[in-house]
C-alpha positions in Angstrom: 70.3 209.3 24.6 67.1 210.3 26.9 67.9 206.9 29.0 68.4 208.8 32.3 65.4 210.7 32.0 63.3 207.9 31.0 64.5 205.9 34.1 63.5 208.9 36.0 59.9 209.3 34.5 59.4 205.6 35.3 60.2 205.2 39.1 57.9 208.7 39.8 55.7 208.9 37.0 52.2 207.5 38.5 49.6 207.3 36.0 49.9 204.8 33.2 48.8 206.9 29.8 51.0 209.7 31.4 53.8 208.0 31.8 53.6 205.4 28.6 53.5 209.3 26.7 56.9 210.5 28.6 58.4 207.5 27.7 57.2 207.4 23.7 58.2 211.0 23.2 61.8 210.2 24.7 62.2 207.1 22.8 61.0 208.6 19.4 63.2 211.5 19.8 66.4 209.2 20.9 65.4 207.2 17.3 64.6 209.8 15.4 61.1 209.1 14.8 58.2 211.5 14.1 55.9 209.7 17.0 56.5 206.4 18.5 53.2 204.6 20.3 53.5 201.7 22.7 50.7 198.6 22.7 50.8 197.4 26.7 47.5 195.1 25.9 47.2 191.4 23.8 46.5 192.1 20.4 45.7 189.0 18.8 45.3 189.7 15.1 48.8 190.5 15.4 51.5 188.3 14.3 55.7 188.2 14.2 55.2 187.8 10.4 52.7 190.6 9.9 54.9 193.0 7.7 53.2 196.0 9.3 54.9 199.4 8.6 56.9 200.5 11.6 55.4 197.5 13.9 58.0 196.4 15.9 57.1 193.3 18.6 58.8 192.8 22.0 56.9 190.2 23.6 54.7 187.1 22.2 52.5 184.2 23.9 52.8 180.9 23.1 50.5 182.0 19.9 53.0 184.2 18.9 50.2 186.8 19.4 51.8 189.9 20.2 51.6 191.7 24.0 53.4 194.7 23.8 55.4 196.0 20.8 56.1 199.4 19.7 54.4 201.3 16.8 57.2 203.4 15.3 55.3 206.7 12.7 58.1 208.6 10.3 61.0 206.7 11.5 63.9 204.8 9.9 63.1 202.5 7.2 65.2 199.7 8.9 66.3 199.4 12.5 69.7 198.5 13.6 70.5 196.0 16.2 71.1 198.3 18.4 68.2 200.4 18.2 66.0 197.1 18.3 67.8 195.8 21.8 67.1 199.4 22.8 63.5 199.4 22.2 63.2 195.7 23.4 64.9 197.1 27.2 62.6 200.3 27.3 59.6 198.1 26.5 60.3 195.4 28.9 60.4 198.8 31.9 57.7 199.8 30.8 56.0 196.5 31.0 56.9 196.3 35.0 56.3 200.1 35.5 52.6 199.9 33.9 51.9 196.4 35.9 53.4 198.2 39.3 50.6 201.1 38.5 47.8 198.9 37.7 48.6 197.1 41.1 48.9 199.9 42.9 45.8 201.0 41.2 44.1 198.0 42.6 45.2 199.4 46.3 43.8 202.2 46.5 40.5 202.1 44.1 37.5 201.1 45.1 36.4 198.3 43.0 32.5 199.2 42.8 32.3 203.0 42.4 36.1 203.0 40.8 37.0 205.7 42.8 39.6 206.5 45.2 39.4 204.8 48.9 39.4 205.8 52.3 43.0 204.9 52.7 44.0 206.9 49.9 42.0 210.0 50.9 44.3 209.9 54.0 47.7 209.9 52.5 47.1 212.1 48.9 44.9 215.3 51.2 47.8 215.0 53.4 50.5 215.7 50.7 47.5 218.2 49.4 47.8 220.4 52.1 51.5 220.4 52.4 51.9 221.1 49.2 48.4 224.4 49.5 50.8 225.8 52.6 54.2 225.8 50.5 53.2 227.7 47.5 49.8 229.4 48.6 47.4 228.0 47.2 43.5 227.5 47.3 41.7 224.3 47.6 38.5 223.4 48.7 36.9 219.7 50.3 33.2 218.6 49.5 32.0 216.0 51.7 28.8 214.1 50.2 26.2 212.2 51.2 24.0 210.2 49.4 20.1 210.8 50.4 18.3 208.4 52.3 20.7 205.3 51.3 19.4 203.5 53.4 16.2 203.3 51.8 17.6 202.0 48.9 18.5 198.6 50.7 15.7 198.6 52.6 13.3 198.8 49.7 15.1 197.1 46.5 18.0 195.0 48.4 21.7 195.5 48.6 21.7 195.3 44.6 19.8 198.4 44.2 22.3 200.5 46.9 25.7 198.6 45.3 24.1 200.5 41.8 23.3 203.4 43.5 27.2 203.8 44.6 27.8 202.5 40.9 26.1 205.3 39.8 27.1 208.1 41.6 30.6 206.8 41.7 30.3 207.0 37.6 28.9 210.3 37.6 31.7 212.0 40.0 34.3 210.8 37.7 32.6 212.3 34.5 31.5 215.9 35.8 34.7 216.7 37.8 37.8 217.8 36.7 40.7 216.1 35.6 43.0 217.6 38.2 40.7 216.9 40.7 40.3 213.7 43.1 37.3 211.8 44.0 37.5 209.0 46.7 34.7 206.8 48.4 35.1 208.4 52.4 32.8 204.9 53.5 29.6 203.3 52.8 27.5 205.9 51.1 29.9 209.2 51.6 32.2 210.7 49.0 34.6 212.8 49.0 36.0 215.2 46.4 39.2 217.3 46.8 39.2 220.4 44.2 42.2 222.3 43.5 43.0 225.8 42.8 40.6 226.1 39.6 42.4 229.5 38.7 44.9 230.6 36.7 48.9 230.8 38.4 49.7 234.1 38.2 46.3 236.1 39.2 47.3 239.5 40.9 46.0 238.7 44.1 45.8 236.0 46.3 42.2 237.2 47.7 41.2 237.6 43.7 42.4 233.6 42.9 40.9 232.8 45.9 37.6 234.1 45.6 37.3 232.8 41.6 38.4 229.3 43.5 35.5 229.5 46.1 33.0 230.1 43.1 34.2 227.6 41.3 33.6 225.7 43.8 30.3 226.0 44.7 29.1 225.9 41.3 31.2 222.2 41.1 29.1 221.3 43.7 25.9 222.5 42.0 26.8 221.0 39.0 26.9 217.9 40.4 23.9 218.1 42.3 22.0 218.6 39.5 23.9 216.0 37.5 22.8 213.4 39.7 19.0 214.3 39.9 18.8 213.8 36.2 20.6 210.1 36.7 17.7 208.5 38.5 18.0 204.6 39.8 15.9 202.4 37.6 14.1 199.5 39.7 11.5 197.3 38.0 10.9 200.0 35.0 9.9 202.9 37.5 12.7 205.9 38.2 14.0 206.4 41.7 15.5 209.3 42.2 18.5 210.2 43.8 19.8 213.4 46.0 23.0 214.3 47.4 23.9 216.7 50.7 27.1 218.3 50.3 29.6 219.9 53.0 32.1 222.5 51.9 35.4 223.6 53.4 37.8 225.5 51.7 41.5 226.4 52.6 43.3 229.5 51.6 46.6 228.4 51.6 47.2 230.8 54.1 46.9 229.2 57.8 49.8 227.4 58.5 48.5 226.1 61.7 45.2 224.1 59.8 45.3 220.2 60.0 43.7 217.4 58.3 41.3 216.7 61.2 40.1 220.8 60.8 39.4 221.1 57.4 37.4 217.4 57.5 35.4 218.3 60.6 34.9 221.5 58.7 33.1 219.8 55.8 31.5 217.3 57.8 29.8 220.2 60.1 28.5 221.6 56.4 27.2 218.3 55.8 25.4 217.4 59.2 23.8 221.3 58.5 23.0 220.2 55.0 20.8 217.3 56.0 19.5 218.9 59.1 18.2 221.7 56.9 16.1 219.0 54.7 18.7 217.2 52.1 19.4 218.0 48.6 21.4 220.4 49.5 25.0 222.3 49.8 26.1 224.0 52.8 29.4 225.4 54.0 29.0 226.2 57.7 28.7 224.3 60.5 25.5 223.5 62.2 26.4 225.3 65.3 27.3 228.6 63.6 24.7 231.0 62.3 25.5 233.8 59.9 23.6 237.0 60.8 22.3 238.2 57.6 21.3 241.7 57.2 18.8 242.6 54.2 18.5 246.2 53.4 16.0 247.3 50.7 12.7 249.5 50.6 10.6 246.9 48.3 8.9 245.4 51.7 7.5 242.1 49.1 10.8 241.5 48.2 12.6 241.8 51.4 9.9 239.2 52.9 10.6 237.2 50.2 14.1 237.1 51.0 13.4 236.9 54.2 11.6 234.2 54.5 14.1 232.2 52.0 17.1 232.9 54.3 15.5 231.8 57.2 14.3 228.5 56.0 18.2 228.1 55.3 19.4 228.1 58.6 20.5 231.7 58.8 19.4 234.6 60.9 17.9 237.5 59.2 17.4 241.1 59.8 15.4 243.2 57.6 15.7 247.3 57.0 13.5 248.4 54.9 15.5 252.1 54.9 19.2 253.2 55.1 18.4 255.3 58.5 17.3 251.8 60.0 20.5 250.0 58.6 22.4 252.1 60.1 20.6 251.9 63.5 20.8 248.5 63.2 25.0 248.2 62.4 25.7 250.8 65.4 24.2 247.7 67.7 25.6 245.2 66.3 27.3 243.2 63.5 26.4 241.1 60.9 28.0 238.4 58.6 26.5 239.3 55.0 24.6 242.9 54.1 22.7 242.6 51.1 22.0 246.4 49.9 20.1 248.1 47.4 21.2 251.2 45.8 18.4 253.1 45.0 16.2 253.8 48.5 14.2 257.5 49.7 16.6 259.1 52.0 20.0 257.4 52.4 20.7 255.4 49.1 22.8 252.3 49.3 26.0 254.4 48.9 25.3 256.4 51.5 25.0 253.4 53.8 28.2 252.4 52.8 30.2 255.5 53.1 28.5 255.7 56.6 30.5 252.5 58.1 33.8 251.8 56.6 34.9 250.3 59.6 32.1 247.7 60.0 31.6 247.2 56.5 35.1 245.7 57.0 34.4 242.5 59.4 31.5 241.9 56.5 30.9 241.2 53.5 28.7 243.7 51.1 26.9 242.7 48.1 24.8 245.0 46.3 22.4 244.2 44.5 20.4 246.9 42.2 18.5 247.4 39.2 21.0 250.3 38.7 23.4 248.9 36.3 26.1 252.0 36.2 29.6 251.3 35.9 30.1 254.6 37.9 28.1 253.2 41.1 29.7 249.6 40.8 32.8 251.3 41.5 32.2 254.0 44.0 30.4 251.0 45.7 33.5 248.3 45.4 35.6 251.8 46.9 33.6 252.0 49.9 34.3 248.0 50.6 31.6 246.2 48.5 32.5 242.5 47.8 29.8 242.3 44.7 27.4 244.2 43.0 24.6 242.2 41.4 22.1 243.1 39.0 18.5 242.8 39.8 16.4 240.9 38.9 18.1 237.9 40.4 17.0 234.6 41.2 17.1 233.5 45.0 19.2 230.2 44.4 21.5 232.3 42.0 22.0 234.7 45.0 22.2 231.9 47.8 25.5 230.5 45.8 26.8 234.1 46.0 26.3 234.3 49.7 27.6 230.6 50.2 30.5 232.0 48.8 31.4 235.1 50.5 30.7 232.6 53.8 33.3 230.1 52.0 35.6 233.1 52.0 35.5 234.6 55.4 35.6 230.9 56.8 38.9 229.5 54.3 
């Protein structure tokens, strides 16, 4: 008999489908049944006279309408007395065990957007953390903001900003992950906790935890863009509605990082998000600048770039040559170098062969219309962190670099 084991998955089990399907697959196995369900809800067209193939009632109301019973698929024909006072003890635990969820449930949910609360976000990133420094492993933190909330109230009334929560409260829980956990941080913030989005047993612990941090930021812009496609509706006219998100990731590495770090962490990514004009993500704070460094002989594209970077809070050199990279690397260092390949005079390579020993307090990406294996791996040899293919779009590229900077700063 399983009953030791189904003790167990009822006093630490806590989700109720998760642990109602422990508990089935050990009962049908100790009855030797094909699949056993269990009904926790009132099902009224159900009676104690019903003859229903393997329906077996525990408990009635005073209509005799059936509240929990057991569905028994491919079992005996007839159950004995003993299997029947067995079913009628495991159902009656699992009665209490689901009700103790559900209250529990009621604790720590936030009744409008049905998310997580504060309260909860406290205790479950503690035990989060704990568990990242054990084993090593990844996780990041988005901290988000709904746009302009305020406005909301102020224009349509506390109805229309209880629906906006509604709202994005509804669309968190569709577009995230199972594994992952989304809590209402107070008033119009939220708060998702991501965790390692890779596979167990990737090579290296810088590999899983770069696929994390871009996994990450595309979470985020997926649900940016989610949520400008959901807009508010307020007498038959669309309002829309933006987000700012703050990013902090944690390597699993730093023993030393608290709670308190990696949450003023993503609140410093959010405060730069807004300050940088909303509807946005960011993942530094507001009081650090990344030095970018953008290397390429097209002068119309490196303006372009230029002028992009800028406007997102970073600060930009241009080199429109290798000879001038290098100049500008022997006085002093930068965050992100984004290289071209093909230049007259010192190609891309050549840059990079140059300064080995800068090139590793930076990250390199290289981005080229030159798609040869060959050159993505002499490139990747002499410390290049990516190798992109031109053309690329400018936000496509800004999610790289948000990246990289996720990476240096986990």
């Amino acid at each position: 008999m399983n009953i030791d084991k189904i003790i167990e998955a009822v006093s630490t089990t806590q989700k109720e489908f998760e642990l109602i399907i422990k508990v089935t697959s050990l009962v049908a196995e100790d009855i030797g049944a094909e699949k056993v369900d269990f009904l926790v809800a009132k099902h009224p067209d159900m009676r104690m006279d019903d003859q229903i193939d393997g329906f077996f009632p525990i408990e009635l109301d005073e209509y005799k309408s059936v509240k929990n019973a057991w569905h028994i698929i491919g079992g005996p024909s007839q159950l004995t007395e003993a299997q029947k006072d067995y079913l009628k003890t495991i159902g009656y635990m699992l009665v209490l065990a689901v009700e103790r969820i559900v209250l529990r449930q009621q604790v720590i949910v936030d009744p409008l957007t049905k998310v997580y609360n504060r309260a909860y976000f406290d205790l479950r990133l503690r035990e989060e953390l704990a568990r990242s420094k054990r084993y090593g492993r990844p996780f990041s933190l988005l901290m988000i903001d709904i746009d302009h909330f305020k406005s909301f109230n102020d224009g349509y009334g506390h109805r229309a900003g209880d629906e906006v929560l509604h709202i994005v409260g509804k669309i968190l829980r569709h577009h995230t992950r199972a594994s992952d956990v989304i809590f209402r941080y107070g008033g119009d913030e939220f708060s998702v906790f991501l965790s390692d989005i890779n596979e167990l047993n990737a090579s290296k612990v810088a590999g899983r935890l770069k696929k994390h941090i871009e996994a990450t930021i595309n979470a985020a812009d997926n649900i940016c863009s989610v949520i400008r496609q959901n807009p508010l509706v307020q007498d038959g006219k669309s309002v829309p509605i933006s987000f700012s998100i703050g990013i902090s990731a944690f390597s699993g590495e730093n023993k030393n990082l608290t709670i308190e770090e990696l949450i003023r962490k993503a609140d410093e990514s959010l405060y730069r998000a807004k300050e940088l004009g909303r509807d946005r993500m960011e993942v530094i704070g507001r009081n650090e600048i990344m030095k970018v460094l953008i290397v390429d002989d097209e002068t119309e594209y490196t303006k372009l770039l230029g002028e992009y970077f800028a406007g997102r809070g970073y600060n930009v050199t241009v080199a429109n040559s290798g000879y001038q990279a290098l100049e500008l690397l022997a006085k002093e260092e930068f965050n992100i170098m984004l290289l071209d390949i093909r230049m007259p005079g010192i190609t891309g390579l050549d840059v990079l062969h140059r300064i080995p020993h800068i090139v590793k307090k930076m990250r390199v990406m290289v981005l080229t219309a030159v798609g040869d294996e060959a050159i993505r791996k002499v490139a990747n040899e002499y410390g290049a962190c990516e190798f992109l293919q031109k053309p690329i779009s400018i936000e496509y590229l800004n999610k790289h670099i948000m990246a990289r900077i996720l990476e240096m700063r986990a």
